[in-house]
C-alpha positions in Angstrom: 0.0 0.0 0.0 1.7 3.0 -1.1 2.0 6.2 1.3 -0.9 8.6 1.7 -0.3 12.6 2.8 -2.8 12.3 5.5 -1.8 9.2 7.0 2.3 9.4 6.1 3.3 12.2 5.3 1.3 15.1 7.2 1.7 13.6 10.2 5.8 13.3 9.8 5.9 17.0 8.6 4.1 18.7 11.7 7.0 19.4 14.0 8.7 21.5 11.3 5.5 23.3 10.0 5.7 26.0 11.8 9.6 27.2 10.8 8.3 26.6 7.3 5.2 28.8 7.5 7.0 31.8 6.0 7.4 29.5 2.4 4.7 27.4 2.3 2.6 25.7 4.9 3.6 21.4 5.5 0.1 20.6 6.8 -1.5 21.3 3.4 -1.3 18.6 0.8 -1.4 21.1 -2.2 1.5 23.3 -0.8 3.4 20.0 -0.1 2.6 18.3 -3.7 3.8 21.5 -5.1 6.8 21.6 -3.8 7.5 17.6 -3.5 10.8 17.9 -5.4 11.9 20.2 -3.7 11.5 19.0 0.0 13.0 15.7 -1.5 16.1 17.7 -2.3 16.1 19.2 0.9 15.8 15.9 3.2 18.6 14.4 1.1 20.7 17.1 1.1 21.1 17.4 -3.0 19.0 20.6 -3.4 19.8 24.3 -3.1 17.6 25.0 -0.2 19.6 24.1 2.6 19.4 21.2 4.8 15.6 20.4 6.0 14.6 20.5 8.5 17.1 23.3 10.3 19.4 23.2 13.0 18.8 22.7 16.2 15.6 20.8 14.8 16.4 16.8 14.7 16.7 15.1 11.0 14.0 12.9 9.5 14.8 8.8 9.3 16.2 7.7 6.8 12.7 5.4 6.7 10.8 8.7 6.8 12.7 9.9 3.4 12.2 6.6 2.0 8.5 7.1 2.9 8.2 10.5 1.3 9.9 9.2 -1.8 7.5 6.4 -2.3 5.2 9.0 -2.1 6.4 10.8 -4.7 6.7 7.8 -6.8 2.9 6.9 -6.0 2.0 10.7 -7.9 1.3 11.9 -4.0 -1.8 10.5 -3.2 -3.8 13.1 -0.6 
């Protein structure tokens, strides 16, 4: 069963929604979907837009980047 925002991914994202609130908001699925790529690039460190989530905030698993990828890969079902 692939990953659902709601159920996955939302619930992974809410202790960093509100340092993110001044870009876009991580409890709404379209604002996420949006910008899918490039959160990915963020949690993995390969994008432009610094390391997510900031210092002093703790990283994401590696099982919670592997969740939000298969996301991705499942077109980011809400």
């Amino acid at each position: 069963m692939s990953p659902s925002f709601a159920a996955d991914i939302a619930p992974m994202l809410v202790p960093y929604r509100e340092n993110m609130l001044w870009r876009f908001d991580l409890g709404e699925y379209a604002a996420v979907k949006a910008n899918a790529q490039i959160i990915y690039e963020a949690l993995t460190g390969e994008g432009s837009a610094g390391p997510m989530p900031p210092p002093p905030l703790p990283a994401l698993s590696g099982a919670d980047i592997a969740t939000f990828k298969s996301w991705m890969e499942h077109q980011c079902p809400p």
